[in-house]
C-alpha positions as CSV (number, residue, x, y, z in Angstrom):
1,X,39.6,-24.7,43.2
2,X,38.3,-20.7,43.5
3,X,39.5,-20.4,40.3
4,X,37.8,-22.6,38.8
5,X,34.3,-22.5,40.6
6,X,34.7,-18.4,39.7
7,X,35.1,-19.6,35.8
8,X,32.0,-21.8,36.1
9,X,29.5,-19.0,37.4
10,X,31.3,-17.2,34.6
11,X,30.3,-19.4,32.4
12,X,27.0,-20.0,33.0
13,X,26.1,-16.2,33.9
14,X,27.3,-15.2,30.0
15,X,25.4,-18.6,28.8
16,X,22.2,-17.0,30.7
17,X,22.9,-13.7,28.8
18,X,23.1,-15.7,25.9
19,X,19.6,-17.7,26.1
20,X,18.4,-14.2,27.3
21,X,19.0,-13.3,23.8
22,X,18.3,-15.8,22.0
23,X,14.7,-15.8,23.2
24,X,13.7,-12.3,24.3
25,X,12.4,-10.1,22.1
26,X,14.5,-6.9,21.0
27,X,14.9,-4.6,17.7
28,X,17.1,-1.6,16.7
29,X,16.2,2.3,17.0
30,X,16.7,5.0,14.7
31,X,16.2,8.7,15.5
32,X,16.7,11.1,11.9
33,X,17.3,14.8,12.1
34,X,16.6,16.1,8.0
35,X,16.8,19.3,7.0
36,X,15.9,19.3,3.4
37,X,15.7,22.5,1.1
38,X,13.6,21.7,-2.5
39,X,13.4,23.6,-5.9
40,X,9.9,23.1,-7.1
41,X,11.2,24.4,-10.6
42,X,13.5,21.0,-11.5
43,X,12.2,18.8,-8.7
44,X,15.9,18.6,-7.4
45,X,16.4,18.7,-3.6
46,X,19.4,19.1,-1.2
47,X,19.8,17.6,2.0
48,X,21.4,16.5,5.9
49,X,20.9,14.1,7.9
50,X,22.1,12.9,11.4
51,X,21.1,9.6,12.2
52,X,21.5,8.2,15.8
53,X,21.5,4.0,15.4
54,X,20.6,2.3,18.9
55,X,22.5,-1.3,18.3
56,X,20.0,-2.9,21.1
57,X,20.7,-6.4,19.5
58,X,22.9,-9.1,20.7
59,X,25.2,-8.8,17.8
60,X,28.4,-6.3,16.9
61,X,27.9,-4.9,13.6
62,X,30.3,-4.4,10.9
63,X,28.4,-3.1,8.5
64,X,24.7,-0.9,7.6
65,X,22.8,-0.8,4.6
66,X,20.4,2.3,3.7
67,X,17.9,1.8,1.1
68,X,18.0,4.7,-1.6
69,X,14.3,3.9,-3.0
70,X,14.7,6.9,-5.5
71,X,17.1,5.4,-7.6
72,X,14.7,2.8,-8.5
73,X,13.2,5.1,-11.2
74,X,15.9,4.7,-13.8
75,X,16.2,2.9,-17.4
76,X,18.4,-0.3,-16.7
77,X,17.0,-0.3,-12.9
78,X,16.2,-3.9,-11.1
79,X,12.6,-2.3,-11.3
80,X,12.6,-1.5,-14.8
81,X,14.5,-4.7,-15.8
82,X,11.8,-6.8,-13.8
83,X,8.9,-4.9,-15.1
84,X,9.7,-5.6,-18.5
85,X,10.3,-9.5,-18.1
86,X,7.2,-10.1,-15.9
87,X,4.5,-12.1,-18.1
88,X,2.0,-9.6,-16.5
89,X,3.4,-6.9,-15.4
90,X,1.9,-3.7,-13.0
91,X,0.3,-1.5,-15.9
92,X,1.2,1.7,-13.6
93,X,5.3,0.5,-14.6
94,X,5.0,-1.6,-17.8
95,X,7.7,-0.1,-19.8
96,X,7.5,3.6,-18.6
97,X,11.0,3.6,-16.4
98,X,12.9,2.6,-19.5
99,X,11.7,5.6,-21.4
100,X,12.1,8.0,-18.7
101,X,14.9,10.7,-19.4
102,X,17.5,12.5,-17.9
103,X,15.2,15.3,-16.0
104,X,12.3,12.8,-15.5
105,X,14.6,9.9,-13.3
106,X,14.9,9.8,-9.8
107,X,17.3,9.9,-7.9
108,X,19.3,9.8,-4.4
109,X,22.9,10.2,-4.0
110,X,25.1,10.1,-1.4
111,X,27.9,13.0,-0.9
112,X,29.4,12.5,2.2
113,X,29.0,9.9,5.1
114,X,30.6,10.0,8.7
115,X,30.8,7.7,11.6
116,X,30.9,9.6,14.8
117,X,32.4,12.3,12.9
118,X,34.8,10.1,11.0
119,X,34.6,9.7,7.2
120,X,33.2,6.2,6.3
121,X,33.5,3.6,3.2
122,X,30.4,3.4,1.5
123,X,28.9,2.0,-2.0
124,X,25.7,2.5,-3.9
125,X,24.7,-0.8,-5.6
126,X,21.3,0.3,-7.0
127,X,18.9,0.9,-4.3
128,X,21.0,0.2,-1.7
129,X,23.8,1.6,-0.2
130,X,26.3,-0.5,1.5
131,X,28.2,1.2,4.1
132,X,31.6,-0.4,5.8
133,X,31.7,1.3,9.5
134,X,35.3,2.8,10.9
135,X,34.3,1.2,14.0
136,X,31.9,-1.9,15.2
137,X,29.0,-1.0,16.5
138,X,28.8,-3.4,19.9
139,X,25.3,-4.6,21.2
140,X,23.7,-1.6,23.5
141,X,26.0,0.9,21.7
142,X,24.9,3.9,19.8
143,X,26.5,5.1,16.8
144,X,26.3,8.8,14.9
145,X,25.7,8.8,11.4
146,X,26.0,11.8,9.7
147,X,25.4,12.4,5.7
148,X,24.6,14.9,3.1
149,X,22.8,13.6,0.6
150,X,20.8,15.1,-2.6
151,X,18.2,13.7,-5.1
152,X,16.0,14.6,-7.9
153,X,12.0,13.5,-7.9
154,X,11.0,10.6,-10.6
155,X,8.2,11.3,-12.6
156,X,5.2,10.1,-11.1
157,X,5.3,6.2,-11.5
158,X,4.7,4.1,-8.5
159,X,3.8,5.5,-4.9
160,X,6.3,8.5,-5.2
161,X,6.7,11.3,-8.1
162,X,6.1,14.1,-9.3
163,X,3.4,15.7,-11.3
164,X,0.9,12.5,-11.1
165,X,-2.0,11.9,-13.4
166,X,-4.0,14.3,-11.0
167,X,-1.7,17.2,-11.2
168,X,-0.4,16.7,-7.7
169,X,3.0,18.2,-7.6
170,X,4.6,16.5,-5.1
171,X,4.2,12.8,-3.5
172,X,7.4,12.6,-1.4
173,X,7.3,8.9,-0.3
174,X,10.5,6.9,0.2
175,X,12.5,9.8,-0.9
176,X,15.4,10.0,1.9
177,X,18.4,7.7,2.5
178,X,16.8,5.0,5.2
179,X,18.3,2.7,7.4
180,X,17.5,-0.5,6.8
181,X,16.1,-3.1,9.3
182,X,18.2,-5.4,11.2
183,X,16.4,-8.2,13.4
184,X,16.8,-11.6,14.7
185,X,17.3,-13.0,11.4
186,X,19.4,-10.1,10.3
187,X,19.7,-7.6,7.7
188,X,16.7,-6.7,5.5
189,X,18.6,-4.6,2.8
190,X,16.4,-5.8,0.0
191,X,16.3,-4.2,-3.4
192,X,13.4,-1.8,-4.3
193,X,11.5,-3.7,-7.6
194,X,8.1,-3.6,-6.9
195,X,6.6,-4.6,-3.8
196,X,6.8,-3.5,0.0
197,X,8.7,-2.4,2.8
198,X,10.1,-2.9,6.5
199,X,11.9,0.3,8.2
200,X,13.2,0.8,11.9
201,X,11.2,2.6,14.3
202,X,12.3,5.8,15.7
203,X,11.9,9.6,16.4
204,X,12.1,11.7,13.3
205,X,12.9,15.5,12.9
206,X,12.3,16.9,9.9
207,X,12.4,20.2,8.4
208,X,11.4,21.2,4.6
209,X,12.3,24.1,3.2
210,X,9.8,24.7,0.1
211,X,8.2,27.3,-2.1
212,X,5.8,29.3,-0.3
213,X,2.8,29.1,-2.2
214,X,2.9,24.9,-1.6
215,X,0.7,23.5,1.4
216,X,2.4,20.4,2.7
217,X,0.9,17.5,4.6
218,X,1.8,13.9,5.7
219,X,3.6,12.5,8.6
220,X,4.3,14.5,11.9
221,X,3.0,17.1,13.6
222,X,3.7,20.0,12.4
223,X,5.7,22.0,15.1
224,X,5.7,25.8,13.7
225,X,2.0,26.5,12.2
226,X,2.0,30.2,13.2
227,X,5.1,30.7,10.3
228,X,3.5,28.3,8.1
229,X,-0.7,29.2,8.0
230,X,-2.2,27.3,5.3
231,X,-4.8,26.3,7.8
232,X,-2.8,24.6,10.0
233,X,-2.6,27.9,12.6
234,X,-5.0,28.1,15.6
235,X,-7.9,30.8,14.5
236,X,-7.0,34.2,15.4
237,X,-3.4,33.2,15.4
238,X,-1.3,35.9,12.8
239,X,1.0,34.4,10.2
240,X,3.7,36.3,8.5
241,X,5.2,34.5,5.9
242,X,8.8,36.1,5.6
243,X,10.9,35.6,2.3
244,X,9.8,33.1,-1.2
245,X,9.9,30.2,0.8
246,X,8.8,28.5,4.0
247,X,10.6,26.0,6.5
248,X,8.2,23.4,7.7
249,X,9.3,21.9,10.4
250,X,7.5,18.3,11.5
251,X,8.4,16.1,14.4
252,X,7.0,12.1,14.1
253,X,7.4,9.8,17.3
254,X,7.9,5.9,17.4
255,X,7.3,5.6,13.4
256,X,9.2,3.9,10.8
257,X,8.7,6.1,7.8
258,X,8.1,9.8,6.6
259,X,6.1,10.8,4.0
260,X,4.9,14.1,2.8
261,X,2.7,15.7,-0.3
262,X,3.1,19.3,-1.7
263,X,1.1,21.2,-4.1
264,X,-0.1,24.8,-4.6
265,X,-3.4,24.1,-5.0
266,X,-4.0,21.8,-2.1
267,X,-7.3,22.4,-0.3
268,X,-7.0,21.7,3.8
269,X,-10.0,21.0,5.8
270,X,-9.5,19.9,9.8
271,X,-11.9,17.6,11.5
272,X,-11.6,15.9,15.2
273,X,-12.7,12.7,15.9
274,X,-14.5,12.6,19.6
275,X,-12.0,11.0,22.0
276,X,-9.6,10.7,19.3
277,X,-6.8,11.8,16.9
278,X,-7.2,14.8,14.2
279,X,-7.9,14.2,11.1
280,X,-6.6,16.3,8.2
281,X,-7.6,16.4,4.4
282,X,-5.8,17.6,1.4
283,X,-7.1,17.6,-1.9
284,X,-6.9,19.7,-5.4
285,X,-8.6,22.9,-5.4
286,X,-11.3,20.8,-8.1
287,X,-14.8,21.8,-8.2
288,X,-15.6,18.0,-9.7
289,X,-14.2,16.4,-6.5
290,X,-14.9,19.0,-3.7
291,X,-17.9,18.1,-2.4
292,X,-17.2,14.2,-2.4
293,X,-13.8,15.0,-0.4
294,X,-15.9,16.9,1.9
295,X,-18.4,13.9,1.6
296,X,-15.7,11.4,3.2
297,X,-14.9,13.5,6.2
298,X,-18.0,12.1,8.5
299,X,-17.1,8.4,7.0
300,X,-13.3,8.9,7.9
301,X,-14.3,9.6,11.4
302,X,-16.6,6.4,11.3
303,X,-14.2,4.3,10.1
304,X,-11.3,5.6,12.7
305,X,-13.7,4.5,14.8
306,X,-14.2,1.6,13.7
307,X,-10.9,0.0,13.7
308,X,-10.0,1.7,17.5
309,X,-12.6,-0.6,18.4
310,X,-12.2,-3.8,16.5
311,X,-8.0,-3.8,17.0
312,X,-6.6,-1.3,19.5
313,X,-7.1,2.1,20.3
314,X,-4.9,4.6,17.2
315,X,-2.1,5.4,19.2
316,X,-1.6,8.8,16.8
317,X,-2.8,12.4,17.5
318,X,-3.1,12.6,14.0
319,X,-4.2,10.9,10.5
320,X,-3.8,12.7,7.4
321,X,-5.4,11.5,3.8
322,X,-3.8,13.2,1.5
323,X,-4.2,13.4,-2.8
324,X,-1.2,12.1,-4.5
325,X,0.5,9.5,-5.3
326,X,-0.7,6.5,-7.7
327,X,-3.8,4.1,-5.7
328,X,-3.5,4.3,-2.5
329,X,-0.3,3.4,-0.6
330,X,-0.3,3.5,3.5
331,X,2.1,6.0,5.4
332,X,3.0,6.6,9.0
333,X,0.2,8.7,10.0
334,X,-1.2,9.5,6.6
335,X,-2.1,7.7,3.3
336,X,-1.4,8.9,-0.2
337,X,-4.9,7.9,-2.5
338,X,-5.3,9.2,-5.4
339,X,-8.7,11.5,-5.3
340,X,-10.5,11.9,-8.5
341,X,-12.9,9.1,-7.8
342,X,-16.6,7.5,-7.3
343,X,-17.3,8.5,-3.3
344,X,-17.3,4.4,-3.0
345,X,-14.5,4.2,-4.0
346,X,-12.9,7.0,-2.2
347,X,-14.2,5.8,0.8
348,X,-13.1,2.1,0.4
349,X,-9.7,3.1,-0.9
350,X,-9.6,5.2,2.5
351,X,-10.7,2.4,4.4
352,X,-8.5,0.2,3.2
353,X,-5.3,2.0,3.5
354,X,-6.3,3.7,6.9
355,X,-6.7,-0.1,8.1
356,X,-3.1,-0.4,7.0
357,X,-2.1,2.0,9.9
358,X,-2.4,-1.0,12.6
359,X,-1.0,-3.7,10.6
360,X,1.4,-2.2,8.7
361,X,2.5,0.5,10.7
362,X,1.7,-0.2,14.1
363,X,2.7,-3.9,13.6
364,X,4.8,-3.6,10.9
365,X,5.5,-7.3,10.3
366,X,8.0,-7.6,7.8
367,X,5.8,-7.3,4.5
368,X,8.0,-8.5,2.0
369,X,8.4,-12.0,3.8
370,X,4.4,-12.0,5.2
371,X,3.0,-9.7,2.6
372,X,0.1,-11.4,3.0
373,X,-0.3,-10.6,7.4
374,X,-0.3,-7.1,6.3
375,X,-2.8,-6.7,3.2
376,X,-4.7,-9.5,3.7
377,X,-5.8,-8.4,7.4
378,X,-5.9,-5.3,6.0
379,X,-8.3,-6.2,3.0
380,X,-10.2,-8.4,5.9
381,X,-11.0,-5.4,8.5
382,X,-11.7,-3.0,5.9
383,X,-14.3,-5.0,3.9
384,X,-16.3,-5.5,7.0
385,X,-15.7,-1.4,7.8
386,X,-16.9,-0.6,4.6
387,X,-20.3,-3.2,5.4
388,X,-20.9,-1.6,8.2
389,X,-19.8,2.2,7.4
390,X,-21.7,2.6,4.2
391,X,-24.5,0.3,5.5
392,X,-24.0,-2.0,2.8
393,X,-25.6,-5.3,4.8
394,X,-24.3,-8.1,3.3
395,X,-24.5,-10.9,4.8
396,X,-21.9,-11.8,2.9
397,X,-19.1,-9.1,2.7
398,X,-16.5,-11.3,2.1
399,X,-17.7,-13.2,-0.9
400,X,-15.9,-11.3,-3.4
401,X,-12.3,-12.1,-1.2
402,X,-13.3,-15.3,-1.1
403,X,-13.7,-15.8,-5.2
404,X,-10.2,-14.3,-5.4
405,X,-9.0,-16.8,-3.3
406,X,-10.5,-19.4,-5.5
407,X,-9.3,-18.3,-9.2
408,X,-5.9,-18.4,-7.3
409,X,-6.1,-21.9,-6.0
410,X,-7.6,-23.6,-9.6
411,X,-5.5,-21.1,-11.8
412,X,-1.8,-23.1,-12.1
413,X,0.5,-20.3,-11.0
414,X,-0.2,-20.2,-7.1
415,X,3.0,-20.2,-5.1
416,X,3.1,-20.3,-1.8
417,X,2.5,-17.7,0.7
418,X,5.7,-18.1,2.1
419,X,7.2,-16.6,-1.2
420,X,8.7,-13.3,-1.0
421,X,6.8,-10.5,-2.4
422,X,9.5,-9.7,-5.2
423,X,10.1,-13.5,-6.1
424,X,6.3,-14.2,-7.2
425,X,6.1,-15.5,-10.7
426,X,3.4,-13.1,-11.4
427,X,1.4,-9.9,-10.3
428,X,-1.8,-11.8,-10.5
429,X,-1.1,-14.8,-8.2
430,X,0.8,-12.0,-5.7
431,X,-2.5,-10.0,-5.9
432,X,-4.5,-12.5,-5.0
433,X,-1.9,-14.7,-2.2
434,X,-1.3,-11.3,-0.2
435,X,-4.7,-9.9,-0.7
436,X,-7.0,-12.5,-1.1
437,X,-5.9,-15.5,0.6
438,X,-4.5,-13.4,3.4
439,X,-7.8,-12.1,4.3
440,X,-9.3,-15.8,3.8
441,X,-6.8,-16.9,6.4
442,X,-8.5,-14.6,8.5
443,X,-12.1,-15.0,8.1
444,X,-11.4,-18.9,8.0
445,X,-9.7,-19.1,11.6
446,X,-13.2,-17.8,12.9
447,X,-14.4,-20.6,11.2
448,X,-12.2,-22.8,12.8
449,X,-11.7,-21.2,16.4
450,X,-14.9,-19.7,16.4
451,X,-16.0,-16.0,15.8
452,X,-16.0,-14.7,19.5
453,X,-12.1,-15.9,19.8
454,X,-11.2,-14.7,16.3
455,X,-12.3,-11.1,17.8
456,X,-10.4,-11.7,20.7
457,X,-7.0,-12.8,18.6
458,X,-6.6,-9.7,16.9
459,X,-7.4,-7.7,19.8
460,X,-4.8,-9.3,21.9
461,X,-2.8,-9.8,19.0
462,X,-2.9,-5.9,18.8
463,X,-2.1,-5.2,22.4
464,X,1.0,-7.5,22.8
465,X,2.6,-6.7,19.4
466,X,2.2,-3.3,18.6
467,X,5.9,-1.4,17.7
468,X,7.4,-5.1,17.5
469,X,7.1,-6.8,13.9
470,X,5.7,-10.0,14.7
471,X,6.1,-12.9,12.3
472,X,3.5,-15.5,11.6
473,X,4.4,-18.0,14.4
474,X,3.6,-14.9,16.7
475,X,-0.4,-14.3,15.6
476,X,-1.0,-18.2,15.9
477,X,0.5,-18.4,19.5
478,X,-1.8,-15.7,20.4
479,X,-4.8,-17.0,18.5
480,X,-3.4,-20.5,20.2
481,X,-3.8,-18.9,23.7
482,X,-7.0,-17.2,23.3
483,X,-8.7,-20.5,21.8
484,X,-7.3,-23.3,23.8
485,X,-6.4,-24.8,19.9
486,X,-3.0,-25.9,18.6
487,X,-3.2,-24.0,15.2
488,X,0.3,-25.4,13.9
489,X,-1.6,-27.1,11.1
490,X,-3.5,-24.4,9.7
491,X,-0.4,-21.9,9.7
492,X,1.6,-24.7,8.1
493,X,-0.7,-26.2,5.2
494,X,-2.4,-22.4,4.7
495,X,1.0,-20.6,4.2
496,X,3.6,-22.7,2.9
497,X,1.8,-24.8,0.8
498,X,-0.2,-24.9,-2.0
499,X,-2.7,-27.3,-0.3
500,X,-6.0,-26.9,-1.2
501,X,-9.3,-27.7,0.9
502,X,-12.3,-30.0,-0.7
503,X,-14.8,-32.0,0.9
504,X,-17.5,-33.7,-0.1
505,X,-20.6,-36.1,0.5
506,X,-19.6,-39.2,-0.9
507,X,-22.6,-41.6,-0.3
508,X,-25.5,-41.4,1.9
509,X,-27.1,-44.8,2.7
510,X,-29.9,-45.7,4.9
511,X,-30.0,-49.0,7.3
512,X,-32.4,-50.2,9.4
513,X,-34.4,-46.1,9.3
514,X,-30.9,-45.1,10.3
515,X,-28.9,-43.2,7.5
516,X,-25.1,-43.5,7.3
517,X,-23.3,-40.5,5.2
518,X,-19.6,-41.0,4.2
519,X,-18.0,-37.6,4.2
520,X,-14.6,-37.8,2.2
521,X,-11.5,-35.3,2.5
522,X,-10.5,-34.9,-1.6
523,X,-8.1,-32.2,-1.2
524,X,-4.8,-32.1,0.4
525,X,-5.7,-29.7,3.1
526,X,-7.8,-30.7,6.4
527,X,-9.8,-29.0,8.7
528,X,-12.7,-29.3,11.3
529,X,-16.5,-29.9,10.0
530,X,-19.8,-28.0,10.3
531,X,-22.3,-30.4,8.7
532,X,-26.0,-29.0,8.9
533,X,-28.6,-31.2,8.5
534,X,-32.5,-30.1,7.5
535,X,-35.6,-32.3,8.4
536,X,-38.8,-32.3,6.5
537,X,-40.7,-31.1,9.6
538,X,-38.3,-27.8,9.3
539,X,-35.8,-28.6,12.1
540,X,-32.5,-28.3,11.4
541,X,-29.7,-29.6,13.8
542,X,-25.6,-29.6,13.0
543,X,-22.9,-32.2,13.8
544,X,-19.4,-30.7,14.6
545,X,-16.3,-32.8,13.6
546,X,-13.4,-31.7,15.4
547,X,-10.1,-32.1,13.6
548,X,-7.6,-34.2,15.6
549,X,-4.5,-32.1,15.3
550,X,-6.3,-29.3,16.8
551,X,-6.9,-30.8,20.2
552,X,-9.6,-29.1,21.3
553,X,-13.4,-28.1,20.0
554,X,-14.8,-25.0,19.4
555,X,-18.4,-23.4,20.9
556,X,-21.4,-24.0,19.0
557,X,-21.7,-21.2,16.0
558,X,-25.6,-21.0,16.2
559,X,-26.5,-21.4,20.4
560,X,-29.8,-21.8,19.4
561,X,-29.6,-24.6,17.3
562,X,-28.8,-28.2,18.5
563,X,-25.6,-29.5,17.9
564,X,-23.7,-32.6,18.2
565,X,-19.5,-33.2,18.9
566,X,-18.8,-36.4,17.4
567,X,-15.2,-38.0,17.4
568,X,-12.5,-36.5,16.0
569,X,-11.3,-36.9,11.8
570,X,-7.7,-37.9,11.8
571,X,-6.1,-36.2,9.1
572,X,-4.8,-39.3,7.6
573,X,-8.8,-41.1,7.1
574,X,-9.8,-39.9,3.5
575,X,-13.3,-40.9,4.8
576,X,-15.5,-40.4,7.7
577,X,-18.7,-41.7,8.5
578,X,-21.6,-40.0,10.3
579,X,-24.4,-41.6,11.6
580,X,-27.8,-40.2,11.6
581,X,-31.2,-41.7,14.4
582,X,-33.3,-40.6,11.5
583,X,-34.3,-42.2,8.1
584,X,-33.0,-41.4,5.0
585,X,-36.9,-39.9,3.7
586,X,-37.2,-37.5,6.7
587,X,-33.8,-35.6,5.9
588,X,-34.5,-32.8,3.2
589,X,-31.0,-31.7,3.1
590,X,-27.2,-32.1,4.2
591,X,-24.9,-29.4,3.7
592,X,-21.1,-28.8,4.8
593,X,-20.6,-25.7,5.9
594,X,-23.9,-23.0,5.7
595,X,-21.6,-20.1,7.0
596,X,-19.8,-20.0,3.4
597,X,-16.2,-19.3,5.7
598,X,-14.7,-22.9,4.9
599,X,-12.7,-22.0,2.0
600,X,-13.5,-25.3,-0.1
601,X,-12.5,-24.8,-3.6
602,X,-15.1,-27.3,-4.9
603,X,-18.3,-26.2,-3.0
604,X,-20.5,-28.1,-5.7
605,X,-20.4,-31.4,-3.6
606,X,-20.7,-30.0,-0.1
607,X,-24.7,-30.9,0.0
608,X,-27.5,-33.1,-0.8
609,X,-31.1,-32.3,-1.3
610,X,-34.1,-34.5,-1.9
């Protein structure tokens, strides 16, 4: 009888452990030591690394998977191969890998691989190498890896190369072997073809042994500026540069990536936001972009600003923006934008990627599932920045993400959101779905929660989920709990459908010097009503109609103007009817929606007028 009442708490104490883990939250930790030495005369580099893997899941692993991004810049690649089968594809690739020769590929290989000192099986299957582990790696166990590894820089393409079309020499982005992500729903060793990424947080190390002359910048804090100079030295501080090269040595804490630029020519100014991190600038020695980089300092600081107080305080010592690279492309702790611009469009290419800091690598949700949590929040915060920044005042700053949105929606090739971002049918209708719609999501939930709460969602959203890649399902239950709404509907019908949202005024008929309007749901999608109503004697009053399936109402928009709550619209009803005291000669018009933030495709037969 002992033995078996001593098997039953047995039983249910590892079933406990079991739910634990099954519903608590965890994720894996990586910590890289790199010392990499580079030859700035072939673009070849040589290099270690030691990388110790915290296995904090609830799973034993018998396998890793590093992604070799590099190797993605050769003829025959699954990025080449893609590019030139895509009905539109990226005019920065086209056909450009394919022609690419022997000293113009990239490249990362792989020369030797240990486990805890023992050799290990391993593969290289394009951008990804497979690796088969001497020994499982049991949950809460660590595990050594230890590799040498070398690789040659691609011609400047996408994100990373060399020599881009700015003469910048180096834009070292993706250019190590990286450990893959492994989470709840397990490995994420996808191909590199075109789109984003997802990476393990973790300590880095890294030290880069480099031609003298080159000035460096980019993720880390650089940990020996008094060998180094190049501006990065305290004033008065005495720099001796010993031998043709320099070993620049950069630590990064709780990030998921390192990045770094290198050219000769760089230019480095230093500026400190009040009360917050440092921000560096690197840019070509260029006398037809000097004064505009200079120019963006003040608005860097402003926007830095900005977004510490609209999402969370920058948790960072330090932001670098840094020439290079092809666009602008987002960094932990620095972006790569490429500099030979109008100042507009330095700033707002600053903006934007700068924005990507909190939702990409901050909150790092798994962009090539929810590519559209990460740019379109980012295109959302950093066109009302830019409003506000460059004192723009428009009303309106969303308009143009909102016409995106609606060439997407009537253009015959949307897919839905849910779509991974390599698997979209073409570059056009990913633009716009991870972009576009992704910021409409946004600015639409204040429309339906109401602007205070949306303010309050991404704040909150912010605090609990920094450093712990939320999905979807995660931002509604906080925008749930801040609003008192169930949102199930809107994350449902928004991102895994193609549903669109139209409403009209179907009729408008007066009885009695009452008037009756029947308001009709035409498109697939529902949602909650704002319908404004103008007098002749100038009044103007509105009539909220609360969806059903959201259970709840939001606060009046306009305080100061009268509004009504009338019963909820069942989804189902393809007609509603609202009732107005007055006759149909003292309304002057009825409109659905005066905010312009309900995203109706069809916007023609959202009003009447006399």
């Amino acid at each position: 009888m002992m033995i078996k009442k001593i098997a039953f708490i047995f039983f249910i104490g590892i079933y406990t452990i079991l739910a634990q883990n099954n519903t608590s939250y965890w994720q894996q930790e990586v910590d890289y030591t790199m010392k990499v030495d580079m030859n700035v005369e072939n673009f070849q580099y040589q290099g270690t690394q030691e990388l110790i893997y915290s296995n904090n899941s609830p799973d034993t692993l018998y396998q890793v998977f590093y992604h070799l991004y590099f190797n993605a810049f050769q003829p025959g690649s699954e990025m080449d191969i893609r590019s030139l089968n895509f009905p539109d594809p990226d005019p920065r690739v086209g056909n450009r890998i394919s022609k690419l020769k022997p000293d113009e590929i990239g490249y990362l290989k792989v020369s030797s691989l240990t486990q805890n000192g023992k050799p290990i099986t391993y593969e290289t299957s394009g951008t990804v190498l497979e690796v088969k582990l001497d020994k499982p790696v049991l949950p809460g166990e660590k595990a050594t890896f230890s590799m040498k590894f070398n690789g040659q820089v691609p011609l400047q393409i996408r994100r990373s190369g060399r020599n881009n079309k700015e003469g910048i020499a180096l834009s070292m982005t993706q250019w190590y072997p990286k450990m893959a992500e492994y989470d709840f729903e397990g490995w994420h060793a996808h191909p590199y073809i075109a789109r984003e990424f997802h990476g393990v947080w973790g300590n880095f190390d890294v030290t880069i042994n480099i031609d003298k002359k080159y000035v460096l910048g980019g993720t880390g804090y650089l940990q020996n500026p008094q060998e180094i100079g190049h501006g990065y030295e305290k004033p008065g501080t005495k720099v001796t540069k010993k031998g043709k090269k320099l070993s620049w040595h950069f630590k990064a804490p709780k990030v998921h990536d390192f990045a770094w630029t290198a050219d000769p020519e760089y230019l480095h100014d230093v500026v400190k936001v009040p009360n917050g991190p440092t921000l560096h600038f690197l840019y070509k020695n260029n006398k037809e972009i000097i004064d505009k980089w200079k120019d963006l300092q003040p608005k860097t600081v402003e926007l830095m600003n900005y977004f510490s107080e609209k999402i969370g305080k920058y948790p960072y010592e330090q932001y670098s923006v840094l020439q290079g690279g092809d666009g602008g492309m987002e960094y932990a702790m620095c972006t790569l934008i490429t500099g030979e611009r109008s100042f507009g469009s330095l700033v707002g290419v600053t903006a934007h990627e700068m924005a990507h800091s909190w939702f990409q690598h901050i909150l790092a949700t798994n962009e090539s599932k929810h590519e559209w949590m990460d740019e379109g929040f980012t295109s959302y915060i950093s066109t009302l920045a830019m409003n506000e920044v460059m004192k723009q005042n428009n009303p309106n700053s969303l308009r143009g993400i909102y016409g995106g949105y609606y060439q997407l929606a009537t253009s015959g090739i949307e897919q839905p959101q849910t779509t991974q971002a390599d698997r979209y049918m073409h570059n056009a209708a990913y633009g716009a779905s991870a972009y576009s719609k992704g910021a409409v999501f946004l600015s639409q939930l204040g429309y339906i929660i109401g602007e205070d709460n949306l303010a309050k969602t991404i704040k909150r959203y912010f605090d609990d989920w920094k450093f712990k890649h939320p999905t979807p399902n995660d931002f509604k239950r906080v925008a749930e709990k801040v609003s008192g709404m169930q949102l199930d509907w809107y994350l449902t019908d928004w991102t895994q459908t193609t549903n669109t949202i139209d409403y009209g005024i179907k009729e408008i008929t007066e009885n009695n010097n009452r008037t009756q309007v029947v308001l009709e749901r035409i498109g697939q999608m529902p949602m909650p009503l704002d319908v404004y109503v103008e007098y002749k004697d100038s009044t103007i009053e509105s009539f909220y109609i609360p969806l059903r399936m959201m259970r709840a109402e939001k606060a009046n928009p306009i305080p100061s103007m009268k509004r009504t709550v009338l019963a909820d619209w069942p989804w189902t009803n393809p007609n509603y009817y609202l009732d107005l005291s007055k006759s149909k000669s003292e309304i002057k018009s009825i409109t659905i929606d005066i905010s312009n933030t309900l995203a109706d495709i069809n916007p023609s037969n959202n009003s009447f007028s006399e």
